[in-house]
PAPA-669204 format. One line per field, with one value per residue (C-alpha): residue in three letters; x, y, z. Coordinates in Angstrom, 3 decimals. Layout:
rest c(ALA	...) $
xx c(X	...) $
yy c(Y	...) $
zz c(Z	...) $
***
This chain:
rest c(UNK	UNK	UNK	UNK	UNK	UNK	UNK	UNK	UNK	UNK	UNK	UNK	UNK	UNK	UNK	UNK	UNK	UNK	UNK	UNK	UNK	UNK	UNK	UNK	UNK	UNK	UNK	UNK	UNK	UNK	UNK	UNK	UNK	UNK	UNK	UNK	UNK	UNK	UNK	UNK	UNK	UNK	UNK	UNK	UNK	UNK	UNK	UNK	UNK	UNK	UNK	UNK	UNK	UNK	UNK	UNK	UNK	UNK	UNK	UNK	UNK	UNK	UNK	UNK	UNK	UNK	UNK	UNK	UNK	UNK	UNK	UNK	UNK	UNK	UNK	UNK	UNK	UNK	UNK	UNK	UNK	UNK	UNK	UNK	UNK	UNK	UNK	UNK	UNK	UNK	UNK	UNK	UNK	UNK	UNK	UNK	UNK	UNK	UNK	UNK	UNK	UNK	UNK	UNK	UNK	UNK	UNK	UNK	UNK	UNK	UNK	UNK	UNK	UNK	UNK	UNK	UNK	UNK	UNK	UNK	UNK	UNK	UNK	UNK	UNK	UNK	UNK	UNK	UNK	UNK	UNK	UNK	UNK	UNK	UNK	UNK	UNK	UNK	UNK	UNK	UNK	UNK	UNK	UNK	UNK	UNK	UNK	UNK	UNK	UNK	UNK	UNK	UNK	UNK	UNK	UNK	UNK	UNK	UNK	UNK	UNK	UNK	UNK	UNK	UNK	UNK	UNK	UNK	UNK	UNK	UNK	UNK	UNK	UNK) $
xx c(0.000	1.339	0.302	2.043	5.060	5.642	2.334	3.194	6.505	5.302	2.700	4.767	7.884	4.477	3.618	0.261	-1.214	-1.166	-4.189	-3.184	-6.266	-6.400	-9.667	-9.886	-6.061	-7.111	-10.846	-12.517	-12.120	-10.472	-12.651	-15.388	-16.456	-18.332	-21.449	-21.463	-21.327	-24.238	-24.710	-22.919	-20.167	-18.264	-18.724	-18.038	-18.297	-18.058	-18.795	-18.852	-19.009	-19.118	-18.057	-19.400	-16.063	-16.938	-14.405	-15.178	-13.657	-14.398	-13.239	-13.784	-13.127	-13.775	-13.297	-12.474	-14.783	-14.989	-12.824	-10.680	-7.410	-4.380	-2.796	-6.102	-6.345	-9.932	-10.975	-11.385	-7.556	-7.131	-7.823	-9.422	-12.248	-13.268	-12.763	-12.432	-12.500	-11.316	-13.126	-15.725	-17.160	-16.592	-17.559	-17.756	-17.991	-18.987	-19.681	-17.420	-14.054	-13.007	-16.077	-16.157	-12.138	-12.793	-15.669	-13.392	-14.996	-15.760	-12.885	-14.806	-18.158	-15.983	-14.657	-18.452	-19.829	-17.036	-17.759	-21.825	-23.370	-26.496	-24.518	-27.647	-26.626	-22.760	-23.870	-26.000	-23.809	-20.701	-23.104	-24.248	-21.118	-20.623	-23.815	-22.484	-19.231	-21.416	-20.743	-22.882	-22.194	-23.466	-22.322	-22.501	-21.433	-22.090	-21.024	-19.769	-23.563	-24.405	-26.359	-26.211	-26.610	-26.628	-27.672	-26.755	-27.733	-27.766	-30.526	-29.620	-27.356	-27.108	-27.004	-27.971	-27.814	-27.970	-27.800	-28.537	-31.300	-33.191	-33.655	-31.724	-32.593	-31.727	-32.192	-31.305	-33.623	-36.093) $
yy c(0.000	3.331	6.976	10.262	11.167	7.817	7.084	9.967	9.012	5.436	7.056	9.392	6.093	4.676	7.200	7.976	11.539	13.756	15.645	19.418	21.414	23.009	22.240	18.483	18.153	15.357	15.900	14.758	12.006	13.157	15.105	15.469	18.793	19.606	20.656	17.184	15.511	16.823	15.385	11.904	11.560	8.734	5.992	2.070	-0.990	-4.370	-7.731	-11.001	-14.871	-18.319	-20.377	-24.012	-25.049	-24.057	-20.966	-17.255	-14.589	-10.660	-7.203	-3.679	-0.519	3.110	6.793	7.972	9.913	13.281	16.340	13.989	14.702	14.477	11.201	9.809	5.576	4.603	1.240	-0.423	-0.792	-2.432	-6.008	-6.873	-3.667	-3.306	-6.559	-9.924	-13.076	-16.893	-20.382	-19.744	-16.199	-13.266	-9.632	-6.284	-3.252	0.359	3.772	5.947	4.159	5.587	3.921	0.732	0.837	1.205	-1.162	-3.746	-4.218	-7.499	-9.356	-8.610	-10.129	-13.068	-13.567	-13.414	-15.702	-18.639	-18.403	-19.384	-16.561	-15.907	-14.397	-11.695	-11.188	-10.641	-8.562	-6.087	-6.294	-4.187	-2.091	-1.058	-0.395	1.711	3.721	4.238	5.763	8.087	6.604	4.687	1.761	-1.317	-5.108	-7.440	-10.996	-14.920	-18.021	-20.788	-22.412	-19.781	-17.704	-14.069	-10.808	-7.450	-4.824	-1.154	1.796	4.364	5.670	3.392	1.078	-0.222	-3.953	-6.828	-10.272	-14.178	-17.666	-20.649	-21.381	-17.672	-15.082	-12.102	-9.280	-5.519	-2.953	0.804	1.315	-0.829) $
zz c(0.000	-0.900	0.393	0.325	-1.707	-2.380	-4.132	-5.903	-6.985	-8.232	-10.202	-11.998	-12.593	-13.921	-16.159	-14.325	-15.135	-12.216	-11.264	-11.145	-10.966	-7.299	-7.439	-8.057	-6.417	-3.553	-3.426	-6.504	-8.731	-12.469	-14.586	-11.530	-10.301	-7.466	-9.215	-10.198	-7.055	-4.743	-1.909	-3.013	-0.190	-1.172	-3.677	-3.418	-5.147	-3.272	-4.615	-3.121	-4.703	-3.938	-6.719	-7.670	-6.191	-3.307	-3.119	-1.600	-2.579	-2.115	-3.767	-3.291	-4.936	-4.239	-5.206	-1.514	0.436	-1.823	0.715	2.399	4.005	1.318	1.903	4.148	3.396	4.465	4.829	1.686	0.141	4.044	4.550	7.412	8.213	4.246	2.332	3.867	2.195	3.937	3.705	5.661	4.721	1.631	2.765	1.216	3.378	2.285	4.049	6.388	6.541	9.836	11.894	9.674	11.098	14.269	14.727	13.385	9.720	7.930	9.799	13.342	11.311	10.302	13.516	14.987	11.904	12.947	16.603	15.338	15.783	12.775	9.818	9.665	13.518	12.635	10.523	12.131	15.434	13.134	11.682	14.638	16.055	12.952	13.822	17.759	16.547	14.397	10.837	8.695	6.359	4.173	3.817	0.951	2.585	1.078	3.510	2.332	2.780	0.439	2.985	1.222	3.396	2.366	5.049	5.380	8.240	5.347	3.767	0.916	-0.798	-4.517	-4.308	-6.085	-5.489	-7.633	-6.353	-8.379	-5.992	-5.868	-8.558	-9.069	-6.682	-7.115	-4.691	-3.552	-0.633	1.505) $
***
């Protein structure tokens, strides 16, 4: 993982075009302005899958939170609080990397899944850390039973969802 000067300096060995518009420098993603984002705070993508072999795996990606602090590394390039993935359970998390840090992120719903508790109870018991520390967040998760959960303590979350045993579901809210 690289932050700082040396992120900086790998980019530009790596021929990566630097962003040098004061203001997009650290706060927006290339070519986004701040008329364009609104009230959109940050933006992730998570996805979860259980293969017929019977292997997990998990990935996520985001933008940053849009005003962070230069160098700031949130949750999701960490693994352990943003992506988790081992034979047992795949999870995704999204929302305010700070709190989702803090509250110990998919590894403490791993570490709660394993120990039996409900997956839908491992669940909710980081997200509501999340929500004590004064953050919010969402979870995409499949067992290895193929149990899928995907809840969130936002007003929303994009998420969809396919197993060969149910049809696909796609949701933002409710």
């Amino acid at each position: 993982m690289l932050a700082g000067r040396g992120a900086l300096e790998f980019a530009r060995e790596h021929g990566y075009a630097e962003v040098t518009d004061p203001e997009n420098y650290y706060t927006l993603p290339i070519g986004v302005t701040s008329n364009d984002i609104g009230d959109i705070a940050h933006g992730t993508v998570g996805a979860v899958a259980l293969d017929t072999n019977g292997t997990l795996a998990a990935a996520t990606s985001t933008g940053g939170t849009f005003g962070k602090l230069h160098g700031r590394i949130g949750d999701t390039p960490l693994i352990g609080p943003g992506t988790w993935a081992d034979d047992t359970i795949a999870i995704s998390c999204t929302g305010t990397g700070e709190h989702i840090i803090r509250a110990g992120g998919a590894t403490a719903i791993a570490f709660r899944y394993r120990s039996g508790v409900a997956l839908d109870d491992a669940v909710r018991e980081m997200l509501d850390e999340v929500k004590r520390l004064g953050g919010d967040a969402g979870v995409i998760a499949v067992t290895s039973r193929g149990e899928i959960a995907m809840p969130y303590n936002s007003e929303g979350m994009k998420r969809a969802s396919v197993s060969a045993n149910s049809t696909i579901t796609v949701a933002t809210f409710g």
